[in-house]
C-alpha positions as CSV (number, residue, x, y, z in Angstrom):
1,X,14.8,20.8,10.0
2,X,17.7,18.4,9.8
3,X,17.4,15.0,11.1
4,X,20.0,12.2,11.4
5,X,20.3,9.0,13.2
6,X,22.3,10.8,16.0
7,X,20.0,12.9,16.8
8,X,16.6,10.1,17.4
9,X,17.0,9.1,20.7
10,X,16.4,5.2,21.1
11,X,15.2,3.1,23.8
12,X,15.8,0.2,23.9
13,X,13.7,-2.7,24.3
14,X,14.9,-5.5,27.2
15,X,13.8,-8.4,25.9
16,X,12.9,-8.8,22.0
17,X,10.0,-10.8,21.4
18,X,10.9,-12.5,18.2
19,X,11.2,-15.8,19.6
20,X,7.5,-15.9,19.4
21,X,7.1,-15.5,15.6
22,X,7.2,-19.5,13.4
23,X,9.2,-18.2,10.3
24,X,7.4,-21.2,9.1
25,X,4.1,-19.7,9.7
26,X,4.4,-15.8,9.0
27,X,0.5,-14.4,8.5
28,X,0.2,-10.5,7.3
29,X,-0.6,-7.8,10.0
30,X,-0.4,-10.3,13.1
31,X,2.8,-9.7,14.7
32,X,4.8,-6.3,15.6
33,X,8.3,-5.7,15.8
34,X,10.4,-4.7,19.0
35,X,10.5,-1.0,18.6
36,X,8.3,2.1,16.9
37,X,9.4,5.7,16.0
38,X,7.7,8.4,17.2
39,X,7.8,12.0,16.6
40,X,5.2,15.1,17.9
41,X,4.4,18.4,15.4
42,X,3.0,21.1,18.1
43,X,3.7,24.7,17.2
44,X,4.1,24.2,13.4
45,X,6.9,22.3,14.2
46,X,8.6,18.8,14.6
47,X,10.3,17.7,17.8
48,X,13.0,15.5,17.8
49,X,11.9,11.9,17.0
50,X,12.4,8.9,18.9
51,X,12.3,5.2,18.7
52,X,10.9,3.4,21.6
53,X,9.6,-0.3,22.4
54,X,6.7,-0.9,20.7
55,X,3.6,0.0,23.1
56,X,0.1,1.1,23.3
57,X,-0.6,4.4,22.9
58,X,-3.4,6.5,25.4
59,X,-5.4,9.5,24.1
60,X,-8.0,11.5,25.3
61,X,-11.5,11.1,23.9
62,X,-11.4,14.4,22.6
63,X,-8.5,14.0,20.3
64,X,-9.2,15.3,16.9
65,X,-8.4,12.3,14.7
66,X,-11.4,9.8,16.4
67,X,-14.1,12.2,15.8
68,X,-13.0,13.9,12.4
69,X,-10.6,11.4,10.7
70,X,-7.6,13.7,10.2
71,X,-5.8,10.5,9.9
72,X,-3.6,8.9,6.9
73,X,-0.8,6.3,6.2
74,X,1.4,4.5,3.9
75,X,3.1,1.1,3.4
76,X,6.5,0.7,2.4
77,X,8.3,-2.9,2.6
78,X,11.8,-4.2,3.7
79,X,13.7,-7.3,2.1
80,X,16.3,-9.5,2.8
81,X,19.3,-9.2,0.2
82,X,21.7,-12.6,-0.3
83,X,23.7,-11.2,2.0
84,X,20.9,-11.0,4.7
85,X,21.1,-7.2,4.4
86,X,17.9,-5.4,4.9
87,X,16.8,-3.1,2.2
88,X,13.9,-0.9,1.6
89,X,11.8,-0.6,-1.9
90,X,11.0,2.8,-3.0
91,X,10.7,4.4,0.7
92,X,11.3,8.1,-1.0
93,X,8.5,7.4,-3.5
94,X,5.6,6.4,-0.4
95,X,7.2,9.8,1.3
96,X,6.4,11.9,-1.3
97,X,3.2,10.6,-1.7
98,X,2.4,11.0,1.9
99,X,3.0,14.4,2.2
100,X,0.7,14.5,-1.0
101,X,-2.2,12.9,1.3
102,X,-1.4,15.4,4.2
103,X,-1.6,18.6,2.3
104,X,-4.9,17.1,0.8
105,X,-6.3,16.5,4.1
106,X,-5.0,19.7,6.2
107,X,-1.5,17.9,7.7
108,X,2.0,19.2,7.7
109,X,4.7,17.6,5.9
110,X,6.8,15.2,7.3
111,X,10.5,15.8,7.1
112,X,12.6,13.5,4.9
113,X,15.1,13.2,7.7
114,X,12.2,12.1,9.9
115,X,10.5,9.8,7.5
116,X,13.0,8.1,5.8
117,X,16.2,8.6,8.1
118,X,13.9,7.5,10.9
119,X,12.6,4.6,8.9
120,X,16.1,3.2,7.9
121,X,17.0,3.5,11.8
122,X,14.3,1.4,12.9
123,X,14.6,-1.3,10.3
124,X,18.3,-1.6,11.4
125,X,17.4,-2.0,14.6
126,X,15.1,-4.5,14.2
127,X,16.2,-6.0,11.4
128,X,16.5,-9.8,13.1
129,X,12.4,-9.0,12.2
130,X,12.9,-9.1,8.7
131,X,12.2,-12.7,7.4
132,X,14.0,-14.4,5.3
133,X,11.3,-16.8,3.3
134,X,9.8,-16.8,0.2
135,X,7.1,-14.4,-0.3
136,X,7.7,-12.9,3.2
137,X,9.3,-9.2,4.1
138,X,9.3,-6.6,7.0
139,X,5.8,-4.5,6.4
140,X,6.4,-1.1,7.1
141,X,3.8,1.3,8.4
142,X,4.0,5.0,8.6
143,X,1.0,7.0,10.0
144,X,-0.2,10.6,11.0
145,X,-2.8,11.3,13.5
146,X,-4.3,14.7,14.2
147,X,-4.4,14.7,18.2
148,X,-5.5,18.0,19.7
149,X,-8.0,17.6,22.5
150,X,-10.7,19.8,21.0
151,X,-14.3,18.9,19.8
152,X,-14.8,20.9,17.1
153,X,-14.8,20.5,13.6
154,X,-11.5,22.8,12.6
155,X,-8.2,21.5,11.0
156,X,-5.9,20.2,14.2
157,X,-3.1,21.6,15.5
158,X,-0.6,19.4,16.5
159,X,-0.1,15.9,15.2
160,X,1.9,12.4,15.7
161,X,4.0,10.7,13.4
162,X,4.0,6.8,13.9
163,X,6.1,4.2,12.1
164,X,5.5,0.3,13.2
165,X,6.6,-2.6,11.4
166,X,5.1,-6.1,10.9
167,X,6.8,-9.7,9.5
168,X,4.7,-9.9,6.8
169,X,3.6,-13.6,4.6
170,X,2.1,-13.2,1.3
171,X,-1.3,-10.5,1.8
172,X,-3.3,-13.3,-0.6
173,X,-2.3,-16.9,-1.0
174,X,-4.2,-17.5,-3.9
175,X,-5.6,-15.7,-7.3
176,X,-8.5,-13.4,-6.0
177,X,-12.0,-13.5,-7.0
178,X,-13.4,-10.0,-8.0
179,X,-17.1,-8.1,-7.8
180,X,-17.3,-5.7,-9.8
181,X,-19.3,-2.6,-7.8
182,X,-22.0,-0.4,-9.2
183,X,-24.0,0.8,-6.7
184,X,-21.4,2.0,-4.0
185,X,-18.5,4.4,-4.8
186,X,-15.4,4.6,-3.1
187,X,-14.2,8.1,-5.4
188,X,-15.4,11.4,-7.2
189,X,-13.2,13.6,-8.8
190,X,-12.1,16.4,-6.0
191,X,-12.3,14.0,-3.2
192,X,-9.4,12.2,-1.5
193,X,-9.3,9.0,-3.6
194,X,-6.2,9.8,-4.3
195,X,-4.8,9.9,-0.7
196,X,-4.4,7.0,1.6
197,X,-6.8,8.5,4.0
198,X,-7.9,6.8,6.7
199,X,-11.6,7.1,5.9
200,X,-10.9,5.5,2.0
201,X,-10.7,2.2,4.0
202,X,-13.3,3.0,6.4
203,X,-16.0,3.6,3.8
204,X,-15.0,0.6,1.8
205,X,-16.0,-1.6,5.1
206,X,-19.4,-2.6,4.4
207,X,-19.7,-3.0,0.9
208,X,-16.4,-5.6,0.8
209,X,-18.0,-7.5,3.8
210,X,-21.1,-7.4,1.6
211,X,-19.6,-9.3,-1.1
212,X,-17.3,-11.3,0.7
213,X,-20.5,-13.0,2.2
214,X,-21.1,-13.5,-1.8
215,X,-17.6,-15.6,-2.0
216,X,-15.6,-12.5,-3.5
217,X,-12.5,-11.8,-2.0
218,X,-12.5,-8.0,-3.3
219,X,-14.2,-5.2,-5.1
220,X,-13.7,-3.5,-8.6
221,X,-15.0,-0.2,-7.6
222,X,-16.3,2.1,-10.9
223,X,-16.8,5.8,-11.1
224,X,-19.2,8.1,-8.9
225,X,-21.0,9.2,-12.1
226,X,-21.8,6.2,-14.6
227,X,-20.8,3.5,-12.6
228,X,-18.9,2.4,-15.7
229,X,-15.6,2.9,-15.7
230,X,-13.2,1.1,-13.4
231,X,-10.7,2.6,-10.9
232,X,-9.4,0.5,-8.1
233,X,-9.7,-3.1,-6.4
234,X,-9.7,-2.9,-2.7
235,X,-6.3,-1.9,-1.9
236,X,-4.8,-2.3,-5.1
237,X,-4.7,-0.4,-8.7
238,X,-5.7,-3.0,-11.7
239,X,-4.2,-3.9,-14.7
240,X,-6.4,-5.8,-17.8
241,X,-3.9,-7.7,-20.7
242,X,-6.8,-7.6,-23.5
243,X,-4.9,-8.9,-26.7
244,X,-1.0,-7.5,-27.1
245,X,-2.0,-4.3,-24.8
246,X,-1.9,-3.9,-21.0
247,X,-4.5,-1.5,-19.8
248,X,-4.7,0.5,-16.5
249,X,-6.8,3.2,-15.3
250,X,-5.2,6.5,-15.7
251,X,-5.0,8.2,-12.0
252,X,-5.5,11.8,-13.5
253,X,-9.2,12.4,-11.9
254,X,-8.0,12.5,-8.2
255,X,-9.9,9.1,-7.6
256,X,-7.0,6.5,-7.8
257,X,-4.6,6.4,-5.8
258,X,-1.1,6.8,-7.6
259,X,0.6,2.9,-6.9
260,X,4.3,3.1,-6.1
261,X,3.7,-0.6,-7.3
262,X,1.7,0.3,-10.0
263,X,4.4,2.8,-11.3
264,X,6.7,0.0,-11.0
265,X,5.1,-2.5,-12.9
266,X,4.6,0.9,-15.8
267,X,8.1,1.1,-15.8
268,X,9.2,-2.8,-16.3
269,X,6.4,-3.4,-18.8
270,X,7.7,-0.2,-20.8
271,X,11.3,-1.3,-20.7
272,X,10.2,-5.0,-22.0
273,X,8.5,-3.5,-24.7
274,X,4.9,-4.2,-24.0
275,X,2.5,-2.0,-24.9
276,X,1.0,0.2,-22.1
277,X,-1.9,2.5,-21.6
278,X,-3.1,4.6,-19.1
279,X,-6.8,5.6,-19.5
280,X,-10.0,5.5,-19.1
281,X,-11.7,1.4,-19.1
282,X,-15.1,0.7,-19.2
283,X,-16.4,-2.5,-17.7
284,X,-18.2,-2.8,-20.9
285,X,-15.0,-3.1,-22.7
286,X,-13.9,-5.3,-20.1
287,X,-16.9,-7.6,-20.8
288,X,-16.3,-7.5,-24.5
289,X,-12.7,-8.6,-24.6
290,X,-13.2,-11.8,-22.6
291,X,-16.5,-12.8,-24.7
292,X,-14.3,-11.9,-27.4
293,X,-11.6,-14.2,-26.2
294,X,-9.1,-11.5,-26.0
295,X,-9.2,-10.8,-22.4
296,X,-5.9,-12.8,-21.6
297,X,-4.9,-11.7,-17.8
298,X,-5.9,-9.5,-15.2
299,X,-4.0,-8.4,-11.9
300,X,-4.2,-6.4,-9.0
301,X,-0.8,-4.2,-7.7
302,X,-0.1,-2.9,-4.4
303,X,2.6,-2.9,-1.5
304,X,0.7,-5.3,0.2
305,X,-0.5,-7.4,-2.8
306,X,2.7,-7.3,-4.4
307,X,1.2,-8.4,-7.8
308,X,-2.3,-10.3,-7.2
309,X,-3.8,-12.4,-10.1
310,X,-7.3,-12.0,-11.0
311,X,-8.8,-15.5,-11.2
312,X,-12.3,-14.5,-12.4
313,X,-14.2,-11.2,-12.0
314,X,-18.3,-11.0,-11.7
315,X,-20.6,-8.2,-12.9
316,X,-24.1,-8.2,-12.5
317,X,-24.9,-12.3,-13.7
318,X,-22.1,-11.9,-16.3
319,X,-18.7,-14.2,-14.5
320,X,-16.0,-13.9,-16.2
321,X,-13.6,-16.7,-16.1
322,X,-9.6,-16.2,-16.9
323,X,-7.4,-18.7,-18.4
324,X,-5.3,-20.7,-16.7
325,X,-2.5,-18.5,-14.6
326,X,0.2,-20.7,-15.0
327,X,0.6,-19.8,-18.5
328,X,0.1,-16.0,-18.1
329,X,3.3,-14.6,-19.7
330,X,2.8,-11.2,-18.2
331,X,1.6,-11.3,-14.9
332,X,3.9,-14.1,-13.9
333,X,7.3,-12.2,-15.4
334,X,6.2,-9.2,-13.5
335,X,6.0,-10.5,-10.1
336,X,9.4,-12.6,-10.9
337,X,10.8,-9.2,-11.7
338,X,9.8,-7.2,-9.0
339,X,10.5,-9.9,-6.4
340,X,14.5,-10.2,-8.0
341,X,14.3,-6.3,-7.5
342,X,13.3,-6.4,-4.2
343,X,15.3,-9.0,-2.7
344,X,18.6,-8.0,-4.4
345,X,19.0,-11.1,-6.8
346,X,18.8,-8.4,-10.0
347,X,21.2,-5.6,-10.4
348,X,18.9,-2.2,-9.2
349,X,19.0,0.0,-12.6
350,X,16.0,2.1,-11.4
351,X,17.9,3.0,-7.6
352,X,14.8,2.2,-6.4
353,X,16.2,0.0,-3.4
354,X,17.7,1.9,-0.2
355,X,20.1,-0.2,1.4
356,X,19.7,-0.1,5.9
């Protein structure tokens, strides 16, 4: 199937309602943009997409994806270059993973020409909606929902394709404060931790509102099996600096999910010269490094999180304070590096930044 701008029709919206957003006061997820895209797969194939004013959508109770979860998403982001052009960060990296999730979870591909064609169109058109602030960009959601009308517990048959977008602040305004989790599991090798299923978030509902009544603003999660080795944080891979090494948990298990973020930061540190490795970390090891004193920094990545400092982490009685993150080397050149990628202050060596 060939897709190009020509051929999504677009309606227009009347009246954009931007003039309610304060630029001064942009919060994550609260506010959506003048228009969507949408486009239908019925008959093992996709219609011709469209972009419309945003708008509720209406389904029947029936419809596959509220009973079964046939459901899954990504999150890409859009930047304001010096010029005020919008641009997009690794858009063909969160496509490719998302047709990763739908084959995974029973769900046809979506087109390039749908997904990121459509994608640049609707940034364009609303691209008076991407901010201009520090710390602030045009959040980006693409989503696939299984919607036949049948009860009954069978892969679907026709599906919607959804992108919405969202002026988007900073997704935490402060170092976060970590729990480290052994007695629920988000992951076990063969399952979807590796997707960005629906039901990954669902399940994670009650345990992080269990230790957010603690005082924690996120979970560690460990593995299925030992509840010993660490894997994610909420919405975000994890990184440790213990001594001159940065440590991540390799995503070869199917229970991470693979971090266009994370892959960015792997790439940057690699190119700097700093020591990387991808494998295997035991909160044990964890635990030992920072009574050791060699536990230096910690940090979350993520579309959302951007890059997330850790300010302490807590397992079982054992807290775990980190230094002072205003003298982190790492962490801090990192998300100074990524941000001058993203907003088009640094040259683009990677082509990682599609220009609207």
């Amino acid at each position: 199937m060939s897709v190009s701008s020509l051929d999504i029709n677009i309606k227009k919206i009347e009246h954009s309602r931007i003039g309610e957003i304060d630029p001064a006061n942009i919060q994550f997820g609260k506010n959506y943009s003048d228009h969507m895209l949408v486009a239908y797969y019925e008959n093992g194939a996709w219609g011709k997409p469209e972009i419309t004013p945003f708008h509720n959508l209406t389904f029947s109770p029936a419809t596959t994806f509220l009973h079964y979860g046939q459901a899954i998403f990504e999150g890409v982001k859009a930047y304001k270059d010096p010029q005020g052009n919008p641009i997009i960060f690794r858009p063909y990296d969160n496509w490719k993973r998302m047709n990763r999730s739908a084959e995974r979870m029973a769900m046809p591909d979506v087109p390039k020409e749908i997904f990121i064609d459509g994608m640049r169109e609707l940034v364009n058109l609303d691209r008076d909606w991407v901010p201009t602030g520090n710390d602030t960009s045009l959040y980006i959601r693409p989503f696939m929902l299984a919607v036949d009308e049948f009860i009954g517990v069978r892969p679907a048959e026709k599906f919607m394709f959804i992108i919405i977008t969202s002026p988007a602040g900073p997704y935490y305004n402060k170092p976060v404060s970590i729990y480290v989790q052994d007695k629920y599991v988000r992951a076990f090798p063969g399952g979807i931790g590796f997707t960005k299923a629906a039901g990954n978030y669902g399940m994670s509902m009650y345990p992080s509102m269990q230790i957010k009544k603690m005082g924690y603003d996120q979970i560690l999660w460990t593995d299925g099996f030992e509840h010993k080795y660490v894997q994610e944080i909420g919405t975000m891979n994890v990184f440790f600096v213990i001594g001159d090494t940065v440590i991540t948990p390799d995503v070869t298990q199917d229970t991470i999910l693979e971090g266009v973020t994370r892959e960015s930061v792997l790439t940057l540190l690699r190119e700097k010269g700093v020591k990387v490795e991808e494998r295997p970390l035991s909160i044990d090891e964890i635990e030992e490094a920072f009574h050791a004193g060699k536990l230096k920094e910690a940090f979350g990545t993520g579309t959302a999180a951007s890059i997330a400092p850790i300010r302490e982490l807590t397992f079982h009685e054992d807290k775990m304070e980190l230094p002072d993150i205003e003298h982190w080397e790492i962490t801090n050149w990192l998300k100074q590096e990524l941000a001058d990628i993203r907003y088009g202050r640094k040259k683009d060596t990677h082509n990682w930044v599609v220009t609207v």
